[in-house]
HTML snippet that shows the backbone in 3Dmol.js (N, CA, C, O; Angstrom):
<script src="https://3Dmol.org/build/3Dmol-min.js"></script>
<div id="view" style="width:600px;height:400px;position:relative"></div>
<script>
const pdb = `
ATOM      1  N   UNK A   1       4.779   2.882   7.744  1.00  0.00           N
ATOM      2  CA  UNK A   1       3.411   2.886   8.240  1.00  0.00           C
ATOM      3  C   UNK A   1       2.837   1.497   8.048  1.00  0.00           C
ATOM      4  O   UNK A   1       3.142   0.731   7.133  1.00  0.00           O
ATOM      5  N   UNK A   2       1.929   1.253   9.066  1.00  0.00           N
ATOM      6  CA  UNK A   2       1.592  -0.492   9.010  1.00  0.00           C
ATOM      7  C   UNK A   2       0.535  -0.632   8.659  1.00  0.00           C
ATOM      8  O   UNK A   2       0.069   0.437   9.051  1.00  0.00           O
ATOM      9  N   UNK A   3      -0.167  -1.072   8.259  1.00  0.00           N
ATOM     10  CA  UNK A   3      -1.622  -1.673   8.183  1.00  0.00           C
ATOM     11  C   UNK A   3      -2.526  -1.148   9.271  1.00  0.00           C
ATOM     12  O   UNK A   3      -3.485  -0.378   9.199  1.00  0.00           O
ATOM     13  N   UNK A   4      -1.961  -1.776  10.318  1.00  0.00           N
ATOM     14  CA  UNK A   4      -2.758  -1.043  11.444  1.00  0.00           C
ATOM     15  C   UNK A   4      -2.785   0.728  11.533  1.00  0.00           C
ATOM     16  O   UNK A   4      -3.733   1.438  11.868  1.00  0.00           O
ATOM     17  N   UNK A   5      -1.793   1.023  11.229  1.00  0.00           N
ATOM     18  CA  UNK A   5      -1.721   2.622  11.664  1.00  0.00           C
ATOM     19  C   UNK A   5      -2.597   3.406  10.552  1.00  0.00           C
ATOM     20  O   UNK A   5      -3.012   4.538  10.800  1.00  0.00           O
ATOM     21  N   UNK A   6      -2.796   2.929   9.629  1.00  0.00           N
ATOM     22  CA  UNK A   6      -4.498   2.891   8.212  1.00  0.00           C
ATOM     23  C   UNK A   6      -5.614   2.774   8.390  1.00  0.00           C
ATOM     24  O   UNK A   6      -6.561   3.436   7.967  1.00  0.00           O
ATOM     25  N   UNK A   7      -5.548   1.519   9.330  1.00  0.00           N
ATOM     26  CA  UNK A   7      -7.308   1.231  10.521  1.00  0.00           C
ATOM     27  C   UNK A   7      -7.579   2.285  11.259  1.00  0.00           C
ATOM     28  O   UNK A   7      -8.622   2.940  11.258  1.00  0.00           O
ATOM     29  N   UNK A   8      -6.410   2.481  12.036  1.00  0.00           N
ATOM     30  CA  UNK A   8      -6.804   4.005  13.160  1.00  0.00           C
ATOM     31  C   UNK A   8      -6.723   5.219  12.559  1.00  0.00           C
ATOM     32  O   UNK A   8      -6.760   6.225  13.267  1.00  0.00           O
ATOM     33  N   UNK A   9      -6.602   5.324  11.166  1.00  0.00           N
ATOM     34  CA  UNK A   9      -6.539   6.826  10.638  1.00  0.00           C
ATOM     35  C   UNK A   9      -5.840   7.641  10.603  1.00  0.00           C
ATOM     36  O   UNK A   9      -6.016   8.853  10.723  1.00  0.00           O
ATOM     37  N   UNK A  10      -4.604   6.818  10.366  1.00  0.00           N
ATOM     38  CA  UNK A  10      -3.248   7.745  10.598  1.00  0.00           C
ATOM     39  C   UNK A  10      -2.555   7.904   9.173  1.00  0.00           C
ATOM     40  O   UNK A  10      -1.391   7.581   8.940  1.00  0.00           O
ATOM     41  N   UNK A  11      -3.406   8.427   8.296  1.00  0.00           N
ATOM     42  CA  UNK A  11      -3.288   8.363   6.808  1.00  0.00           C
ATOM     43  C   UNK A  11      -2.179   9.538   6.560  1.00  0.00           C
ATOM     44  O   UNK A  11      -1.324   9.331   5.699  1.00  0.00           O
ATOM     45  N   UNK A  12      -2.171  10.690   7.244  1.00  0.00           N
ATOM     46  CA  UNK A  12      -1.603  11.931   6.764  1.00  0.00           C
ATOM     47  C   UNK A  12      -2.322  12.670   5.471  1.00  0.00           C
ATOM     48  O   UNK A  12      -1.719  13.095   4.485  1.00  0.00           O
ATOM     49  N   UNK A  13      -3.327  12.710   5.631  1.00  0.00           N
ATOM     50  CA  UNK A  13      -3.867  13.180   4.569  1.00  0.00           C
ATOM     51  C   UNK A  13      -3.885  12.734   3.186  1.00  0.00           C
ATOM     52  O   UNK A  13      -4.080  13.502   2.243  1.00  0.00           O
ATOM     53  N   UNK A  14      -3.636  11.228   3.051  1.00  0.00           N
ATOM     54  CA  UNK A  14      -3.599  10.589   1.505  1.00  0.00           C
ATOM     55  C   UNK A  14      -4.589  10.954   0.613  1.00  0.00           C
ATOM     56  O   UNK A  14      -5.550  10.194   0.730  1.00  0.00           O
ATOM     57  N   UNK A  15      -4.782  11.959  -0.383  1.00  0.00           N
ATOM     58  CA  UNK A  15      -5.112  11.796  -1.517  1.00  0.00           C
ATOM     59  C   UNK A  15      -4.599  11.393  -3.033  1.00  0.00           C
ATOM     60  O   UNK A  15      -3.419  11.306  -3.373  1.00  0.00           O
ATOM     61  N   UNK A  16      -5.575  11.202  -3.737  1.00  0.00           N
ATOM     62  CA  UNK A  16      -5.351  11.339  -4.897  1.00  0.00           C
ATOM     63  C   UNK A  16      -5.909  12.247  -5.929  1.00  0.00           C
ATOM     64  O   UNK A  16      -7.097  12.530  -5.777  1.00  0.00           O
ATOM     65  N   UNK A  17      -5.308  12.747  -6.921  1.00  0.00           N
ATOM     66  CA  UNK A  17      -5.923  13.995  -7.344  1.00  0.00           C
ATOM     67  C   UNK A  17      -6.963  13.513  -9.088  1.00  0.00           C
ATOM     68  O   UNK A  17      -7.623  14.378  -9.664  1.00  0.00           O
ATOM     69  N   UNK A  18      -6.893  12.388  -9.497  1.00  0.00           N
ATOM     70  CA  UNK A  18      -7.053  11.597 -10.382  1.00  0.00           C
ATOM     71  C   UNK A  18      -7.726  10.444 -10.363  1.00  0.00           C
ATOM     72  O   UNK A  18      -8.006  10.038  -9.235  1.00  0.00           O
ATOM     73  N   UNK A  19      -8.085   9.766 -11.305  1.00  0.00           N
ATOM     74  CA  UNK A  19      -8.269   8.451 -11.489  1.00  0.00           C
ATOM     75  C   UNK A  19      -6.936   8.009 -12.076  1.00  0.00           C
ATOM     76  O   UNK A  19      -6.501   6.896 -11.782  1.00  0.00           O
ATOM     77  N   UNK A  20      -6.297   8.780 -12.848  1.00  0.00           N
ATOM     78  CA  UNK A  20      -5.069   8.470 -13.417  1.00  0.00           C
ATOM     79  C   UNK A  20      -3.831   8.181 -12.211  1.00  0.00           C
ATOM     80  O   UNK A  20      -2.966   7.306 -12.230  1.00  0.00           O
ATOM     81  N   UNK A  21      -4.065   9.169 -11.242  1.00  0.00           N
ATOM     82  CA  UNK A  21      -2.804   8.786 -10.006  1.00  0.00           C
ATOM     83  C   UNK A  21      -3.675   7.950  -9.227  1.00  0.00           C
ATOM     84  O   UNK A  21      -3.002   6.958  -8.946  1.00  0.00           O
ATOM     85  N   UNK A  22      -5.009   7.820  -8.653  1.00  0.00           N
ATOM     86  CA  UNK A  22      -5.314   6.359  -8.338  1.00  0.00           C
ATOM     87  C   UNK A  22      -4.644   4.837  -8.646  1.00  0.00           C
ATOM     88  O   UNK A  22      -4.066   4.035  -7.913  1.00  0.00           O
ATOM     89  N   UNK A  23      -5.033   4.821 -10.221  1.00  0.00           N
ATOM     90  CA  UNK A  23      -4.714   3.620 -11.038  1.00  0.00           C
ATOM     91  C   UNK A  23      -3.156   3.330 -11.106  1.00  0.00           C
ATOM     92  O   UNK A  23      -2.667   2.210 -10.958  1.00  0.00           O
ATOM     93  N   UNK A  24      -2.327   4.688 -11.390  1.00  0.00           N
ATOM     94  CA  UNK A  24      -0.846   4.335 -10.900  1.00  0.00           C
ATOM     95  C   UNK A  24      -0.035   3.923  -9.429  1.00  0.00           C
ATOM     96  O   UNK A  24       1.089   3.455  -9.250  1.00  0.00           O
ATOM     97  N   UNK A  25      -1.033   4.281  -8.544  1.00  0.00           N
ATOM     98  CA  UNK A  25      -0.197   4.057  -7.250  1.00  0.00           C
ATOM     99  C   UNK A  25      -1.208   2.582  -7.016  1.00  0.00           C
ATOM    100  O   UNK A  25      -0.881   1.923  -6.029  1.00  0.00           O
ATOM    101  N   UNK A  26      -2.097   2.169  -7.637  1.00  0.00           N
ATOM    102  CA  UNK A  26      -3.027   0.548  -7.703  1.00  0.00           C
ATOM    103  C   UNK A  26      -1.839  -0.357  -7.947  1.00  0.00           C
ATOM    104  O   UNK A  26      -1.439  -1.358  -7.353  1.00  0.00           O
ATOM    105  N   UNK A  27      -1.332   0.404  -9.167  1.00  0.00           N
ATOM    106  CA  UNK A  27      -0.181  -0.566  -9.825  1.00  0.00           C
ATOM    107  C   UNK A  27       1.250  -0.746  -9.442  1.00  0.00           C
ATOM    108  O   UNK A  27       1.926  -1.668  -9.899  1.00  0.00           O
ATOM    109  N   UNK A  28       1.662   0.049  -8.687  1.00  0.00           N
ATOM    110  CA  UNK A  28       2.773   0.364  -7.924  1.00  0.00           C
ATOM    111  C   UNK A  28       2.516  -0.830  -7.070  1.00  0.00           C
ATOM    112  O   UNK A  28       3.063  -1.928  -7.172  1.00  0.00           O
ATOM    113  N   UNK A  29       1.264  -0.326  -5.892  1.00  0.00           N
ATOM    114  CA  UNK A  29       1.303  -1.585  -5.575  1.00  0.00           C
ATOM    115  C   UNK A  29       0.703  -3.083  -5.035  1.00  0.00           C
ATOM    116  O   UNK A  29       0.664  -3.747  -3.999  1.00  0.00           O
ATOM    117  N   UNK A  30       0.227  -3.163  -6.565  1.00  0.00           N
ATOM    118  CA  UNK A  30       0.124  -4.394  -7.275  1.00  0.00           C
ATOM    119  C   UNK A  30       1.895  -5.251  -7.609  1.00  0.00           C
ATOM    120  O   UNK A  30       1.993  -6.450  -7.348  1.00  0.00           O
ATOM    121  N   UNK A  31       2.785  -4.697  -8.017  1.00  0.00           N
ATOM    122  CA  UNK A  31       3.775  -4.478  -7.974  1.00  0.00           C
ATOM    123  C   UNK A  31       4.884  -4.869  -7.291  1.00  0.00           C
ATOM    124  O   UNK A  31       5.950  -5.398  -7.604  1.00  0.00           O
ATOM    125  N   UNK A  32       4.316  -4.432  -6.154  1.00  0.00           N
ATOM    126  CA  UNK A  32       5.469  -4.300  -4.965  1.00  0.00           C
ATOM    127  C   UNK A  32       4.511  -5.616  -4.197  1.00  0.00           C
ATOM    128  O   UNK A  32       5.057  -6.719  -4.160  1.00  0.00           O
ATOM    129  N   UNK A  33       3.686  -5.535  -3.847  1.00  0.00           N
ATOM    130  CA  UNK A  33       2.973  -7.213  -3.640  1.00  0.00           C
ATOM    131  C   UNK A  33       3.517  -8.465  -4.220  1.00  0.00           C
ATOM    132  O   UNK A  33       3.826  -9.518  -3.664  1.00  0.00           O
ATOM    133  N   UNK A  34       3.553  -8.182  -5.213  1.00  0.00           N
ATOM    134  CA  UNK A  34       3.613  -9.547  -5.805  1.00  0.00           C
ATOM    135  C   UNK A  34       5.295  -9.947  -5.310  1.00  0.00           C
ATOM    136  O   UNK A  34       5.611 -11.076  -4.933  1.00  0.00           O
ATOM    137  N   UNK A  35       6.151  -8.913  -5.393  1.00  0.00           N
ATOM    138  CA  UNK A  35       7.223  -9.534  -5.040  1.00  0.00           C
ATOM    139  C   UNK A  35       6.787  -9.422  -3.646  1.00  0.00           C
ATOM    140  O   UNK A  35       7.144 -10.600  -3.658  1.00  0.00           O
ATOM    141  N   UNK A  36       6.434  -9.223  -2.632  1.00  0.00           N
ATOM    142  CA  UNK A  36       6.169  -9.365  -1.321  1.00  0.00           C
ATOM    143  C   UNK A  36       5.897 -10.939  -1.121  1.00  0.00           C
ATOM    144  O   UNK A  36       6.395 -11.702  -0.293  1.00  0.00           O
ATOM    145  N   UNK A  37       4.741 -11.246  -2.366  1.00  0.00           N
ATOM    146  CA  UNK A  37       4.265 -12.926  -2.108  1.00  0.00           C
ATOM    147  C   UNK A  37       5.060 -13.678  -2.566  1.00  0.00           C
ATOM    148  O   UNK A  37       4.999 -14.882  -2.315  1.00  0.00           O
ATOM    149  N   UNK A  38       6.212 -13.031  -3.528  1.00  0.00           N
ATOM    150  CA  UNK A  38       7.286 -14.175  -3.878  1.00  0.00           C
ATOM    151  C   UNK A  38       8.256 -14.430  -2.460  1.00  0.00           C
ATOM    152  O   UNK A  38       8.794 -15.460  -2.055  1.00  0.00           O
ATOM    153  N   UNK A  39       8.235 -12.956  -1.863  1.00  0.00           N
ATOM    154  CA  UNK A  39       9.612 -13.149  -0.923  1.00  0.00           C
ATOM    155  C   UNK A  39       9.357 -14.401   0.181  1.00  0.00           C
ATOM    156  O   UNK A  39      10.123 -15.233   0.669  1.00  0.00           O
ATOM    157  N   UNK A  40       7.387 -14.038   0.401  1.00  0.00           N
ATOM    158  CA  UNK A  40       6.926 -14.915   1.806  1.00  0.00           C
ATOM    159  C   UNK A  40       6.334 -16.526   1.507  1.00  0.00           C
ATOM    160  O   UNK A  40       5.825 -17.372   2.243  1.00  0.00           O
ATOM    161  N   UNK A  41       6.622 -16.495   0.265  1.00  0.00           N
ATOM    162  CA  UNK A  41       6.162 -18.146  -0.852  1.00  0.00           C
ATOM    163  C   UNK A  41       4.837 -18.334  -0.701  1.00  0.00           C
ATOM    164  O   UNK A  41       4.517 -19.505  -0.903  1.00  0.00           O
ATOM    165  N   UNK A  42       3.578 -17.315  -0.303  1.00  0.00           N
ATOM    166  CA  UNK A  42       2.528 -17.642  -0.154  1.00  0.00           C
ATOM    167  C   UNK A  42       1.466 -15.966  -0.168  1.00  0.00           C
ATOM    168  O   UNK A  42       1.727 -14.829   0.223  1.00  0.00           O
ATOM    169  N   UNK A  43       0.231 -16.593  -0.830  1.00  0.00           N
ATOM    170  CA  UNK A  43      -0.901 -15.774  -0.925  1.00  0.00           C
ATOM    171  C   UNK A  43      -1.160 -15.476   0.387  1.00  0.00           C
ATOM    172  O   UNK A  43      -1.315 -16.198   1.373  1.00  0.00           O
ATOM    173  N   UNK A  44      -1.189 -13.754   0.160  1.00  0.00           N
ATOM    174  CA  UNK A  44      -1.712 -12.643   0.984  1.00  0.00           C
ATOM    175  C   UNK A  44      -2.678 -12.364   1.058  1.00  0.00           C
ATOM    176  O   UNK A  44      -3.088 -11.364   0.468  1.00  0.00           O
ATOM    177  N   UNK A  45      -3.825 -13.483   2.166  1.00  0.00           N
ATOM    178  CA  UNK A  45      -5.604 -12.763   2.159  1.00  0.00           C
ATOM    179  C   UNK A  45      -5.573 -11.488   2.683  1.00  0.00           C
ATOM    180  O   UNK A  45      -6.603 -10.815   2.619  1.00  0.00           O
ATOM    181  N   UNK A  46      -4.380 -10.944   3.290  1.00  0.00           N
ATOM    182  CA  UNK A  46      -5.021  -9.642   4.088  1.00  0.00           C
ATOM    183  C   UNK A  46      -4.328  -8.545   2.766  1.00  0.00           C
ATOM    184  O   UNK A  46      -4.130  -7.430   3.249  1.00  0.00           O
ATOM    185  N   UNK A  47      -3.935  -8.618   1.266  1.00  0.00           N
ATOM    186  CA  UNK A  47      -3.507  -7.878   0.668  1.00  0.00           C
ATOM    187  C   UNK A  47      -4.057  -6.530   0.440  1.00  0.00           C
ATOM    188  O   UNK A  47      -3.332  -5.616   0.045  1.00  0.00           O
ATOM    189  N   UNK A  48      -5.627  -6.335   0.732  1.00  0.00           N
ATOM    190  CA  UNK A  48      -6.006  -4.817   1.008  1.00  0.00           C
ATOM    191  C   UNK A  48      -5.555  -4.078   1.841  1.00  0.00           C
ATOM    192  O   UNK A  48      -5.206  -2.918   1.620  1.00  0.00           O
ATOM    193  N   UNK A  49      -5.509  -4.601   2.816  1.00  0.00           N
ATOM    194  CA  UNK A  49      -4.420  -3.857   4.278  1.00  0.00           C
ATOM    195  C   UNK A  49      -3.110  -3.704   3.536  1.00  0.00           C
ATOM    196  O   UNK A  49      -2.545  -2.612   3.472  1.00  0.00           O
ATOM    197  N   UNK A  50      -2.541  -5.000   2.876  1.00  0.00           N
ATOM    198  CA  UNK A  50      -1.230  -4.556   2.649  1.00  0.00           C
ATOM    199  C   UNK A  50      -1.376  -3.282   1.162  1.00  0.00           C
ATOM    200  O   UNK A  50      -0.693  -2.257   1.172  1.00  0.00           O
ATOM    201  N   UNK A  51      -2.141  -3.533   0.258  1.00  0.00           N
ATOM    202  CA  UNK A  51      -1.776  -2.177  -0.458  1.00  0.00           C
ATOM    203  C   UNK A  51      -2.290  -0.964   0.295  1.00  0.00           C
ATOM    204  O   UNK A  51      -1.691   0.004  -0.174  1.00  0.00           O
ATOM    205  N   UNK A  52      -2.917  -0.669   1.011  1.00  0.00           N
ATOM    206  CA  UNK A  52      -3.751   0.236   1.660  1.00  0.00           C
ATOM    207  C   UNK A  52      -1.991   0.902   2.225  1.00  0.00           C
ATOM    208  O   UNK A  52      -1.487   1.940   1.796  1.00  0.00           O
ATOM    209  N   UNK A  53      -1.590   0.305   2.877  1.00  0.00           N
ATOM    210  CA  UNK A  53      -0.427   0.797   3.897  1.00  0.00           C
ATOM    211  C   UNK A  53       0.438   0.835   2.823  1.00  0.00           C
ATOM    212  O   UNK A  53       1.064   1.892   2.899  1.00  0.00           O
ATOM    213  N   UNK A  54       0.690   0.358   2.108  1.00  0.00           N
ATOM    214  CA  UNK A  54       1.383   0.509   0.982  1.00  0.00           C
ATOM    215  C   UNK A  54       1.469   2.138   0.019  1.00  0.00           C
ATOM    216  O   UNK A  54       2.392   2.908  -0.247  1.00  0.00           O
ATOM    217  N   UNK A  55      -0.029   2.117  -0.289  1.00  0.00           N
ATOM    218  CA  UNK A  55      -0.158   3.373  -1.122  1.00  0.00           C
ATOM    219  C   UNK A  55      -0.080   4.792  -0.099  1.00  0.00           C
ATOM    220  O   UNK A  55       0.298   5.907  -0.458  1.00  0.00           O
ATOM    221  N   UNK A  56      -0.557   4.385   1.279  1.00  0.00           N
ATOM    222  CA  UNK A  56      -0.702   5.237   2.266  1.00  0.00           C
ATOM    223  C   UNK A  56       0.957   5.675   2.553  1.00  0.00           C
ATOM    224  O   UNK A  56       1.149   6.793   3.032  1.00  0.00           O
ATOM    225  N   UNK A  57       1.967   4.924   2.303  1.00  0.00           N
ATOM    226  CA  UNK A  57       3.127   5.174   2.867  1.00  0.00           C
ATOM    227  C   UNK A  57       4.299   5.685   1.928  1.00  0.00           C
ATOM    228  O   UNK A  57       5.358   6.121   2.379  1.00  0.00           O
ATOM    229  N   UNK A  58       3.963   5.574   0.388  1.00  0.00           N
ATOM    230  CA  UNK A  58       4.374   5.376  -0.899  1.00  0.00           C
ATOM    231  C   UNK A  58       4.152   7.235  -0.506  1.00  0.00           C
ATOM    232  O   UNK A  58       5.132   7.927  -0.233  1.00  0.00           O
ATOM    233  N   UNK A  59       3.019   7.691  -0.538  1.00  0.00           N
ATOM    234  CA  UNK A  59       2.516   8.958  -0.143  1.00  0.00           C
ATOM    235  C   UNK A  59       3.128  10.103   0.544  1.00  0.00           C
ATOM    236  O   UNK A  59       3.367  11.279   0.269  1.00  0.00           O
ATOM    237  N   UNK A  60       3.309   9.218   1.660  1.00  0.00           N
ATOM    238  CA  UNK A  60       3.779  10.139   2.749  1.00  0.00           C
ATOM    239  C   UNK A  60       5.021  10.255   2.586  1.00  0.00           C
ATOM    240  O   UNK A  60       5.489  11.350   2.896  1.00  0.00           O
ATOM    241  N   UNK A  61       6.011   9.152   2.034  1.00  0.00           N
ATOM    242  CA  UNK A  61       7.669   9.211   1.736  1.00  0.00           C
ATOM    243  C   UNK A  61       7.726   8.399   3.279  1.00  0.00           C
ATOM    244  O   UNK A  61       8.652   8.766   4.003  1.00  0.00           O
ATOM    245  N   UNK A  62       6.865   7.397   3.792  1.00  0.00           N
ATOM    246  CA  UNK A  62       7.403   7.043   4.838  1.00  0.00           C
ATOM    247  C   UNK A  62       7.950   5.186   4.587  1.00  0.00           C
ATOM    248  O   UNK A  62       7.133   4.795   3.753  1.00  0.00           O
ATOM    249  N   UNK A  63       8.430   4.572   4.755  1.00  0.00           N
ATOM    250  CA  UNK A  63       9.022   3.476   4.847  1.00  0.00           C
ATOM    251  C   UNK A  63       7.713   2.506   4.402  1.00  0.00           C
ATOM    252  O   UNK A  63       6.587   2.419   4.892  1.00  0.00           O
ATOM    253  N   UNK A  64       8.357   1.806   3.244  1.00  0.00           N
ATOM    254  CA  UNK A  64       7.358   1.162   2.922  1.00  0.00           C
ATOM    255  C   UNK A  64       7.176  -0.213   2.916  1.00  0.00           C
ATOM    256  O   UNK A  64       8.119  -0.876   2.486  1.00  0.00           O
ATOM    257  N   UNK A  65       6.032  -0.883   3.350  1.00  0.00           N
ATOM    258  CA  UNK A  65       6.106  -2.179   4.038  1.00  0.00           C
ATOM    259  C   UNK A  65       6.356  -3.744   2.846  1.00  0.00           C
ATOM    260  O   UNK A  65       5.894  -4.045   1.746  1.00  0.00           O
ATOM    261  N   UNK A  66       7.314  -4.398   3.803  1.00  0.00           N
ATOM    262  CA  UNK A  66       7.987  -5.249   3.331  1.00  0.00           C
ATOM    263  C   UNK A  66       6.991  -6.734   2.704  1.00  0.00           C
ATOM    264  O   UNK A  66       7.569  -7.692   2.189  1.00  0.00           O
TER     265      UNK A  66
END
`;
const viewer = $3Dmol.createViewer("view");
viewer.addModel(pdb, "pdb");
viewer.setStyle({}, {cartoon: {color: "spectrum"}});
viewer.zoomTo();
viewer.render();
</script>
């Protein structure tokens, strides 16, 4: 799932049932970012989109962005 497919609302129903599973899937990916900015050698201004699609896809079990 992409960034874009998050803008148009194609979430699948993402919740969270917690502040506790909030803060863990924050950190997941917080996580998975950072090696994202190692892989691309540079800071990610659009990194809300990217955790957004991130936690949104982490969720669904759908392919998660690189």
């Amino acid at each position: 799932m992409s960034a874009m497919d998050v803008r148009r609302g194609d979430t699948g129903g993402t919740s969270f049932g917690s502040v506790s599973d909030l803060a863990g899937a924050l950190r997941r990916a917080a996580a998975a970012h950072g090696e994202h900015e190692q892989r691309t050698g540079a800071a990610d201004p659009d990194w809300p989109d990217w955790y957004a699609a991130y936690m949104v896809a982490e969720q669904a079990g759908t392919a998660l962005p690189t």
